[in-house]
C-alpha positions in Angstrom: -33.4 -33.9 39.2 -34.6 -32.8 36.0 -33.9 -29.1 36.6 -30.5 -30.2 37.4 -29.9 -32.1 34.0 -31.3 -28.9 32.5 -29.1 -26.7 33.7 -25.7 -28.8 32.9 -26.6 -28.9 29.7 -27.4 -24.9 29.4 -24.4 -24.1 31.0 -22.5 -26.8 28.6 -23.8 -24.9 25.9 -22.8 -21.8 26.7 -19.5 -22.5 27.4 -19.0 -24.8 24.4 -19.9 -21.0 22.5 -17.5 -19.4 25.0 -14.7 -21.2 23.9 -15.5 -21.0 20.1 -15.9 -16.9 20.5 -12.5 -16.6 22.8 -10.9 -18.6 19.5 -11.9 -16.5 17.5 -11.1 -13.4 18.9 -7.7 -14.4 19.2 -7.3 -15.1 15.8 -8.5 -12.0 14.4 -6.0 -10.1 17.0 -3.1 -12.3 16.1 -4.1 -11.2 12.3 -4.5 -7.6 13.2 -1.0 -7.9 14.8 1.0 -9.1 12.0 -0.9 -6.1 9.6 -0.2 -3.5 12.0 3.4 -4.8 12.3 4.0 -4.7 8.2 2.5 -1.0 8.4 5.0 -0.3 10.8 7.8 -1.4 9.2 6.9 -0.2 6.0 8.3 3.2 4.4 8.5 4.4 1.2 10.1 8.2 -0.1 9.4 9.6 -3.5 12.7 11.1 -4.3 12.2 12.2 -7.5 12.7 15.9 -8.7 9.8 18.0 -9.1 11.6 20.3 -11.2 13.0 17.5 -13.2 11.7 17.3 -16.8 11.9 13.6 -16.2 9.3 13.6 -14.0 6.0 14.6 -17.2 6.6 13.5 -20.8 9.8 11.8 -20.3 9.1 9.6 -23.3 6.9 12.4 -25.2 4.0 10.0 -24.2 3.1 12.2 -21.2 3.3 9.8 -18.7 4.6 10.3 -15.4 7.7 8.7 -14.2 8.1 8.7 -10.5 11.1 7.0 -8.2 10.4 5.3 -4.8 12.9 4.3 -2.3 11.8 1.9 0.4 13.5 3.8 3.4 11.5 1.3 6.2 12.6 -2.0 7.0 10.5 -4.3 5.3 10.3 -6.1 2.5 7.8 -5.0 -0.1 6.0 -6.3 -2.8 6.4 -4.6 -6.2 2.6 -5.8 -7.1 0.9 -3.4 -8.9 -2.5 -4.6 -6.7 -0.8 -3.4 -3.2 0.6 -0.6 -4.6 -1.9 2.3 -5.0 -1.5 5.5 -6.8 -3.8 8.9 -7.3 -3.6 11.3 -9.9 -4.9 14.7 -8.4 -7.3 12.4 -6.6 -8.1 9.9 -9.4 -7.3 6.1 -8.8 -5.2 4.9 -11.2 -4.8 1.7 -12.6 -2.4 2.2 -15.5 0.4 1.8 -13.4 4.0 0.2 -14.5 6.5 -0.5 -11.3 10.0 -1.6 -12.5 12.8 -2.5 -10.3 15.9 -0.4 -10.4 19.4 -1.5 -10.9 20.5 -5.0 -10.1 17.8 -5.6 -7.6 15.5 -8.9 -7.8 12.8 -7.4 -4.8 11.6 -4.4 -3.1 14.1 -4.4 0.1 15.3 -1.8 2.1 17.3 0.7 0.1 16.6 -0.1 -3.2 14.7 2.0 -5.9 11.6 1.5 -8.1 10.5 3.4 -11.1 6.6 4.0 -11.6 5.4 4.7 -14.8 1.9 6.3 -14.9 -0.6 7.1 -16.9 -1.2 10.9 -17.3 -4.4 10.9 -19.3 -5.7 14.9 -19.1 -2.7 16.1 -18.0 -1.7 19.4 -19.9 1.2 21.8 -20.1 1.8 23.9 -16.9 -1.2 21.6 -14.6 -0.2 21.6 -10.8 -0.3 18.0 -10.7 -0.6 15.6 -7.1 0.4 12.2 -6.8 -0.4 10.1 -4.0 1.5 7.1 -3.6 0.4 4.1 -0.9 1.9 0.9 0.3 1.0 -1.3 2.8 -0.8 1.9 4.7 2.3 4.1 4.2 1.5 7.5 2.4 3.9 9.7 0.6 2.4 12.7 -1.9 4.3 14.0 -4.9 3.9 17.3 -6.2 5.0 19.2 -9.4 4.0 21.4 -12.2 3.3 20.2 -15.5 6.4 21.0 -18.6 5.8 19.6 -22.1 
C-alpha cells in the first residue's frame, strides 16, 4: 500500500513539471513566431546616390546623410535603439533618423533621412555603411568628396 501512495505522488510530480515545461515551450515558440514574422515583413532599401555629394559633408560638418525607404510591409519604428548602423565596421551611436515629407511613422513607402556621424572620415575614403532593422540588412557604399 505504501509503495502505491509512493508512486502517485512521483508520477503527480512529474507531471505537474510536465505541464509547467509544455507551457513554457509554447510560449517561447509563440514569441519566436511573432519575431520571425516582423523579420519577414520588414524591408528597408538605401536609395541614396553614391555619387551624390549629398551623401559626405552635405552640411560641411562631414556627416553622412543617408535615405531609407521601407520597401516591406511592415510598420517600423523610427527608434534610433532598433535601428543599427556601421561605419566601415564601427557601431555607431551618433545617429539622427528624421521622417521625410508629411509622414507621422515609418510605413510602407515612405522615406527617412539618417544623419551620421563621420568622425575619421577623410577626403577620397572608400567608406561602408551597414544599415539594420528588425534583422533586415542593406549596405551602402561610396567614396569619400569634401
Amino acid at each position: 500500500m505504501i509503495l502505491f501512495i509512493a508512486s502517485m505522488l512521483i508520477a503527480a510530480s512529474v507531471a505537474g513539471v510536465f505541464t509547467d515545461t509544455v507551457g513554457e515551450l509554447s510560449q517561447a515558440i509563440d514569441d519566436q513566431g511573432v519575431q520571425v514574422s516582423q523579420e519577414v515583413r520588414t524591408d528597408i532599401e538605401i536609395i541614396s546616390d553614391s555619387g551624390s555629394s549629398e551623401v559626405f559633408n552635405a552640411d560641411g560638418n562631414g556627416d553622412i546623410r543617408l535615405h531609407v525607404k521601407n520597401t516591406g510591409s511592415e510598420t517600423l519604428t523610427t527608434d534610433t535603439g532598433v535601428i543599427n548602423v556601421f561605419v566601415n565596421g564601427q557601431f555607431e551611436t551618433d545617429v539622427t533618423v528624421t521622417l521625410l515629407g508629411d509622414a507621422d511613422s515609418w510605413r510602407p513607402g515612405n522615406v527617412v533621412r539618417l544623419d551620421i556621424a563621420g568622425d575619421g572620415i577623410s577626403d577620397g575614403d572608400d567608406v561602408r555603411v551597414k544599415v539594420v532593422v528588425n534583422g533586415d540588412e542593406e549596405l551602402f557604399e561610396f567614396r569619400a568628396q569634401l
